[in-house]
C-alpha positions in Angstrom: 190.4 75.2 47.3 190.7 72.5 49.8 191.7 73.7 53.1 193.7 71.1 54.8 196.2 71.0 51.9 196.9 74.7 52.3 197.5 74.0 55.6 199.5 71.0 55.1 201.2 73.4 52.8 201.6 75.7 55.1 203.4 72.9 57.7 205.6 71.8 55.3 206.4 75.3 54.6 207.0 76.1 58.4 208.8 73.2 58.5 211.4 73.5 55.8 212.1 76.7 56.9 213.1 75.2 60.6 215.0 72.6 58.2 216.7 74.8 56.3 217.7 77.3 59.3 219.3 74.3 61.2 221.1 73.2 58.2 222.8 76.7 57.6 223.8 76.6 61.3 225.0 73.5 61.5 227.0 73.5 58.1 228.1 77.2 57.8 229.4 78.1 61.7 231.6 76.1 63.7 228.3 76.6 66.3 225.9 73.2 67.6 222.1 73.7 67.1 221.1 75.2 70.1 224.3 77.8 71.3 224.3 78.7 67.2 220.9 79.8 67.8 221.8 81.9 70.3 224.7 83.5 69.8 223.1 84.4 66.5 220.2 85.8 68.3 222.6 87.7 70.7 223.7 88.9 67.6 220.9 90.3 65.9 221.5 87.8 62.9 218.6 85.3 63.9 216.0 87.1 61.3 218.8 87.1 58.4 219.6 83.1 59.3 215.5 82.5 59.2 215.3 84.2 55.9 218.7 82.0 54.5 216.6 78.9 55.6 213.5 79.8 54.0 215.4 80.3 50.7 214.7 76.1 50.9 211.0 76.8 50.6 211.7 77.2 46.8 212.6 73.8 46.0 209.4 72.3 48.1 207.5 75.2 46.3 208.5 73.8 42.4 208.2 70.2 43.3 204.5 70.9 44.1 203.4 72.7 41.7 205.2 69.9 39.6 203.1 67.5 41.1 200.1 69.5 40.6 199.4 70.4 44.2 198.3 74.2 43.9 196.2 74.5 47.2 199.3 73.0 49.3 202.3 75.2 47.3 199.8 78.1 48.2 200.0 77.4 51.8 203.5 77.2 51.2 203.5 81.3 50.0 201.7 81.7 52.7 203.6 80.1 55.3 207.1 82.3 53.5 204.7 85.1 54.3 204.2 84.6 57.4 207.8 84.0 58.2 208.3 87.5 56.4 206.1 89.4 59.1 208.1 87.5 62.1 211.3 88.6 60.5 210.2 92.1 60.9 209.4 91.8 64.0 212.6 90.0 65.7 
């Protein structure tokens, strides 16, 4: 297993997760970017709106294995993992 494509996995997992987060913000509440995030964290909703966004990790997750990129839709599980444990904690 090569490891810079399960890390370049795991970026582009950590990054459609950011992706995903900002586009449920911006298009589901009437909130901007930074004063959605926020007033969702002030909340208590900011795990629950990371977890929403991560639900884009899918589609980058079936495109690579499509394409035959194991190592880097692995570090895409693991990045979704790692978001998991940071849920928890917030």
């Amino acid at each position: 297993m090569n490891k810079k494509d399960v890390l370049f996995g795991f970026i582009i997992g950590i990054f459609t997760s950011l992706v995903g987060t900002c586009l449920f913000i911006t298009f589901f509440t009437e909130f901007d970017i930074l004063y959605g995030v926020k007033t969702i964290k002030n909340n208590g909703y900011l795990g629950k709106v990371i977890t929403l966004g991560t639900t884009l990790d899918l589609v980058v997750f079936a495109i690579l294995l499509k394409k035959d990129k194991e190592p880097m839709a692995g570090g895409v599980i693991f990045a979704v993992i790692i978001l998991t444990f940071l849920t928890l904690l917030i």
